[in-house]
Each structure stands twice: as C-alpha cells, then as structure tokens.
Backbone as a printed PyTorch tensor [residue, N CA C, xyz], in Angstrom:
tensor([[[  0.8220,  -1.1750,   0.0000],
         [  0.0000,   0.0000,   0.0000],
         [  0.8700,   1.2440,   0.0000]],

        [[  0.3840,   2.0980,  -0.8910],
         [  1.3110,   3.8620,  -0.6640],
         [  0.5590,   4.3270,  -0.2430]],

        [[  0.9820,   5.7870,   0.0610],
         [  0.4780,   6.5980,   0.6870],
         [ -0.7660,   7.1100,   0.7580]],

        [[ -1.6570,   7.3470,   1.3630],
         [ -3.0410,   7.5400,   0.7840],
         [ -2.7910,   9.3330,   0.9050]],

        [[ -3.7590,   9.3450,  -0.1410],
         [ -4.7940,  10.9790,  -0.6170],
         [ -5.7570,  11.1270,   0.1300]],

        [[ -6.1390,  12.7670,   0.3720],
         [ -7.4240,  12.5800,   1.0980],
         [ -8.2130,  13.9140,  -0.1050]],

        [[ -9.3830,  13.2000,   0.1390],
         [-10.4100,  14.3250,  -0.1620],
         [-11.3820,  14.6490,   0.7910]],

        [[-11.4340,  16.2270,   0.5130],
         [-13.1800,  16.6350,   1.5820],
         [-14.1800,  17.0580,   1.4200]],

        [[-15.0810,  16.6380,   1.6270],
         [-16.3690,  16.4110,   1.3800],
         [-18.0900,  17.0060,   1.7990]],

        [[-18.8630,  17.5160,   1.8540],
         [-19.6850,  18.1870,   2.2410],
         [-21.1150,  17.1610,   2.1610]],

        [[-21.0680,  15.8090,   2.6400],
         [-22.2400,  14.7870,   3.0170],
         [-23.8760,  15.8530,   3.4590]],

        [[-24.4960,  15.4230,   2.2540],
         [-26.2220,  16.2720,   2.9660],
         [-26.7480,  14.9770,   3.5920]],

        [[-28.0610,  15.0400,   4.2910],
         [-28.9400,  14.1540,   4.3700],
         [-29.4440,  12.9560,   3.4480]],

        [[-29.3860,  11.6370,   3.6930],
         [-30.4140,  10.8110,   3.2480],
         [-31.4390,  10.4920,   3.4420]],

        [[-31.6760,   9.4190,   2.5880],
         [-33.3090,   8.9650,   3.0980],
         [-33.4400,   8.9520,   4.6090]],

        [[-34.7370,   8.8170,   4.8990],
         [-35.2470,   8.6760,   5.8790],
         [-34.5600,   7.5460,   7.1500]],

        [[-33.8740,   7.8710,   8.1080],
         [-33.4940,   6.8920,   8.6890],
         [-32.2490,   6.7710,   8.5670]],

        [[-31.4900,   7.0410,   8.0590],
         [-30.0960,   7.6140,   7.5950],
         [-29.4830,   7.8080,   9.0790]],

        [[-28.2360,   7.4750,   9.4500],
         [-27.6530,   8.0080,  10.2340],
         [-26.0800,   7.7950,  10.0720]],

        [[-25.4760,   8.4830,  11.3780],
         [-24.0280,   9.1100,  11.1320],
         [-23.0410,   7.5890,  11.3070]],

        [[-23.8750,   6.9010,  11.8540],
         [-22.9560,   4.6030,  11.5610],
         [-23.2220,   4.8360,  10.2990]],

        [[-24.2360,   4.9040,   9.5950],
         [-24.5520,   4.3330,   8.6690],
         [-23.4830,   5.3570,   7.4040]],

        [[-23.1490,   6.5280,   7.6340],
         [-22.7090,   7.1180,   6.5100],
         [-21.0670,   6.3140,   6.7930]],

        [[-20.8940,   6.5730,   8.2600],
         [-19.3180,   5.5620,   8.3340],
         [-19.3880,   4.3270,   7.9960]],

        [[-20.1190,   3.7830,   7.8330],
         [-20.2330,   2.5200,   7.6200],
         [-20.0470,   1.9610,   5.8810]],

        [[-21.0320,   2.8940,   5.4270],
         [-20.9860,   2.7250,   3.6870],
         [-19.7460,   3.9120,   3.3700]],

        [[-19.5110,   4.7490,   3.7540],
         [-17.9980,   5.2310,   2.8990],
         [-16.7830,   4.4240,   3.5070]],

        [[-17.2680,   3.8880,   4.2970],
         [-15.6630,   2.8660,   4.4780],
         [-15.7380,   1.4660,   3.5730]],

        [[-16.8750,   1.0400,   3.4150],
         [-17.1670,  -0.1440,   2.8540],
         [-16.6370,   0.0380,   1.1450]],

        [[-16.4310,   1.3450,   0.6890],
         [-16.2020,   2.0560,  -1.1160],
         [-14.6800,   1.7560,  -1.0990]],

        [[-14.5720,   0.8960,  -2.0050],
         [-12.9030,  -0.4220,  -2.3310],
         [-11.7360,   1.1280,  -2.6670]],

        [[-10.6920,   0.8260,  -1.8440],
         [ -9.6670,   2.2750,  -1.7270],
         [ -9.8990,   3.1360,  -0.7400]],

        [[-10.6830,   3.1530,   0.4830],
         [-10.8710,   3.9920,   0.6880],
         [-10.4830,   3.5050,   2.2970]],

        [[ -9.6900,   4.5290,   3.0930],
         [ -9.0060,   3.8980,   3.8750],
         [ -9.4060,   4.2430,   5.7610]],

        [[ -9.9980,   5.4620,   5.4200],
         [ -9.9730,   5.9470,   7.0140],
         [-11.3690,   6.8820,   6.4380]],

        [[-12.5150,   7.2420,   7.2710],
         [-13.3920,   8.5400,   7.4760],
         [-13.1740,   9.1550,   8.3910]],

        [[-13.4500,  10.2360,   8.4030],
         [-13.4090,  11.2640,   9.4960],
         [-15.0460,  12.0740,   9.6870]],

        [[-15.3120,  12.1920,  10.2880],
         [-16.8510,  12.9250,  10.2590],
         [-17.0830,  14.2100,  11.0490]],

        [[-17.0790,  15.7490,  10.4430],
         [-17.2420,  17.0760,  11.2730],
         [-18.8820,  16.4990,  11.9060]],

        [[-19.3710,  16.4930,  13.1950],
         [-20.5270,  16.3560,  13.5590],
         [-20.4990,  16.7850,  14.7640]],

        [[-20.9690,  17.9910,  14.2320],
         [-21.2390,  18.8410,  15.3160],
         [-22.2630,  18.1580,  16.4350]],

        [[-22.3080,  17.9880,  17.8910],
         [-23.4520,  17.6730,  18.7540],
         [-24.0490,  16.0340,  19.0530]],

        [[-22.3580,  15.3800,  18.2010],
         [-22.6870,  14.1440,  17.7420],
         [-22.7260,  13.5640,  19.3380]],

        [[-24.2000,  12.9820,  19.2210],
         [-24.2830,  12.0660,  20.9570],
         [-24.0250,  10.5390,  20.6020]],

        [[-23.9880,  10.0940,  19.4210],
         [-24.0560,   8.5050,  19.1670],
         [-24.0510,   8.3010,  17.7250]],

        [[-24.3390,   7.2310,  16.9130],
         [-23.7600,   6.7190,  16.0970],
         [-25.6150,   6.8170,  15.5660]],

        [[-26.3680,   6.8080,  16.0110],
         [-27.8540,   6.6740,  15.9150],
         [-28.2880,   8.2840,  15.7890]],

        [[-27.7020,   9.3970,  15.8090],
         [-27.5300,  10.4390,  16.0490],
         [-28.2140,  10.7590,  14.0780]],

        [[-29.3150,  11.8590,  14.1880],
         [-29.8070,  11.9740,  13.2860],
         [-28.5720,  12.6680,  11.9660]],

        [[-28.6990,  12.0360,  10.3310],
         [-27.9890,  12.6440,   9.6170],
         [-28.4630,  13.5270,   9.1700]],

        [[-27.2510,  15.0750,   9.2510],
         [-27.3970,  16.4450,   8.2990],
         [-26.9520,  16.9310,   7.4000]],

        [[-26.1680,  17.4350,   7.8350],
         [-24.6420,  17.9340,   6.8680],
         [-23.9130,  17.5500,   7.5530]],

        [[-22.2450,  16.8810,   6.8230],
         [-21.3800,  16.7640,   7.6690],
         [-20.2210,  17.3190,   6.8940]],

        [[-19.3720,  17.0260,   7.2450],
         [-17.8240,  17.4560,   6.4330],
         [-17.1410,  16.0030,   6.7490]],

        [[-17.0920,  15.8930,   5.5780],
         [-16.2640,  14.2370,   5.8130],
         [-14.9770,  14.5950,   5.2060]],

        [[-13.7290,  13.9000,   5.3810],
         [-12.2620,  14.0450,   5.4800],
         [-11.9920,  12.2560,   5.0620]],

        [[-11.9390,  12.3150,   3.6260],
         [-11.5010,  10.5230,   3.1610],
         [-10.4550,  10.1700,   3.1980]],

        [[ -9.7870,   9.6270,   3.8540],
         [ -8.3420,   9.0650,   3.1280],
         [ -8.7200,   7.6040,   1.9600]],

        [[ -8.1160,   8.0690,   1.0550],
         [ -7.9350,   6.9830,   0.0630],
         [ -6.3910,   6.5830,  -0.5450]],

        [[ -6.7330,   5.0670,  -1.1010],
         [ -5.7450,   4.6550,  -1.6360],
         [ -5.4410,   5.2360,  -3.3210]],

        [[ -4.5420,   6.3150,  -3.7640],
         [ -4.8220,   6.6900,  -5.4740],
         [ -4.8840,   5.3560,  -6.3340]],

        [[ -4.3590,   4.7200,  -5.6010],
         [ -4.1580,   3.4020,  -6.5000],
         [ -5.3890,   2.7310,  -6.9940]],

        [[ -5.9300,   2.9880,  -6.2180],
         [ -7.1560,   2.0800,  -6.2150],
         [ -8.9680,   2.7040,  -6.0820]],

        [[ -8.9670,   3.8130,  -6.2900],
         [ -9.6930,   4.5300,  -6.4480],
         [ -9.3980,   6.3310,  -6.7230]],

        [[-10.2890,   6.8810,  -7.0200],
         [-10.5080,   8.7450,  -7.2320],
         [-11.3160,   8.9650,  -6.5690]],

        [[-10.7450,  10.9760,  -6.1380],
         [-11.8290,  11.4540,  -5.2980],
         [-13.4100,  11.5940,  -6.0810]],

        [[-13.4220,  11.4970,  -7.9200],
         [-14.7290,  11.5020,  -8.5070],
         [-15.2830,  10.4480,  -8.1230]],

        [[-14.4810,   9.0090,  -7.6870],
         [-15.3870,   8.2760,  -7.7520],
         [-16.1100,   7.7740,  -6.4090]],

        [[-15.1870,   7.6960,  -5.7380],
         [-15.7110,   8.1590,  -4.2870],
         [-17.0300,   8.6540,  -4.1950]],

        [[-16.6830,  10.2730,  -4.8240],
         [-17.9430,  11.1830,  -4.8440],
         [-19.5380,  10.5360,  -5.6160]],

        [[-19.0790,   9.7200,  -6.3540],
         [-19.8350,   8.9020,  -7.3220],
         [-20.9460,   8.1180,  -6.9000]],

        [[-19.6600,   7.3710,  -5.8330],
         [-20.3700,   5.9860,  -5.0940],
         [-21.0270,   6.3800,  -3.9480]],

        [[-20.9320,   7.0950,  -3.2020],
         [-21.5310,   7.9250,  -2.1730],
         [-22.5800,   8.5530,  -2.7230]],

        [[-22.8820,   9.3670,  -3.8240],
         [-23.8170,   9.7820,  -4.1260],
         [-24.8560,   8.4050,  -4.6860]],

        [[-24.1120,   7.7710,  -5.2830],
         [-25.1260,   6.2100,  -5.5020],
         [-26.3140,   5.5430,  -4.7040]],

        [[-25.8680,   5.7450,  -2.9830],
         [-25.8610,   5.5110,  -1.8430],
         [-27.1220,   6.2720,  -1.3650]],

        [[-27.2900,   7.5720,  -2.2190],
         [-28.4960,   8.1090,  -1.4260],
         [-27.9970,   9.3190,  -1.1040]],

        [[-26.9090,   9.9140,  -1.0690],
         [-26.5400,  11.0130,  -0.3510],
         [-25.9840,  12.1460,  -1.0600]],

        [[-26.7420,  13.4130,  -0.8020],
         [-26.0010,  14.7950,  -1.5510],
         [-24.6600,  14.9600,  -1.7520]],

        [[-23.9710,  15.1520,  -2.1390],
         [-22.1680,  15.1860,  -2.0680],
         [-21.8250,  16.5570,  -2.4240]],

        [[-20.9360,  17.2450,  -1.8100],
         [-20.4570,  18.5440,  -2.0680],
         [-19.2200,  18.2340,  -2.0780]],

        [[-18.0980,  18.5220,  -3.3250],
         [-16.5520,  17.8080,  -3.1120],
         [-15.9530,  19.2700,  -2.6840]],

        [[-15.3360,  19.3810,  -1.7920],
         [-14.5880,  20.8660,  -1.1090],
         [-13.4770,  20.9030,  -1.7990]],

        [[-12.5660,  20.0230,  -1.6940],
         [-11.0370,  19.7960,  -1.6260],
         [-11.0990,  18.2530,  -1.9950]],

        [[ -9.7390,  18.1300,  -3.3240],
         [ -8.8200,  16.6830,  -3.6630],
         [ -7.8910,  16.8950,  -3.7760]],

        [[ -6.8980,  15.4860,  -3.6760],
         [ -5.5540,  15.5200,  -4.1020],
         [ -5.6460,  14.2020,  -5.1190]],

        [[ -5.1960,  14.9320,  -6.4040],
         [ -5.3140,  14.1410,  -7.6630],
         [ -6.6790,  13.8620,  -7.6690]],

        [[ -6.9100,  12.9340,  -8.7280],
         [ -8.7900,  12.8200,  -9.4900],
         [ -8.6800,  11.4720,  -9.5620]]])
C-alpha cells in the first residue's frame, strides 16, 4: 500500500433513517478507501440523526478517485459537495 490521498467532502442528508454509523459505515465499505473522518457537530451517538457533515476521506490513489468516491456515495443516497482533492 502507498500513501493515501485525502479528499473533503460536504455529506447532505439521506433517506429517511439515515444516520451518522450508517454514513461511516458505507464510505468505508467504497474499495480504496481507507480511514473517514466525520465534522458532527453535537454528535451524541452513532444513531444520532444525519445532516450535513464534512467528511475528510483518506484513500488509496491506486485504487480509487476522489470523482469516484464522490460517485459511489452519491449512488448511496446522499447529496455530495466535493470541497477539496488531491489528484482525481
């Protein structure tokens, strides 16, 4: 493995029932993608209703892009705002 890239991210709301496990849960599960980070403000738990967040990806370049990332996450149900990448 080299070094990973990170991109950041601006996560809106999903469907109904959506929560802040569940967004860690499916962007870690997207092949390359190595660590999440989640801005959540007021966060009491993992069951904790989803809003906006600022997510912080580390990925592998090798093995995925921050488009596609953005891609597969949006696939998923979820608004995507890309802030900041390193490489595509």
């Amino acid at each position: 493995m080299g070094q990973a890239d990170t991109v950041t991210l601006f996560i809106n709301e999903a469907a109904v029932g959506a929560s802040v496990g569940d967004l860690e849960k499916n962007i870690g599960e997207i092949a390359g993608v190595r660590a999440v980070e989640l801005g959540t403000p007021d966060r009491e738990s993992d069951d904790a209703p989803l809003m906006v967040h600022r997510a912080t990806i580390s990925y592998e370049p090798a093995e995925t892009t921050p488009r596609s990332v953005h891609e597969q996450i949006q696939n998923l149900g979820y608004t995507v705002t890309m802030l900041s990448d390193v490489g595509d």
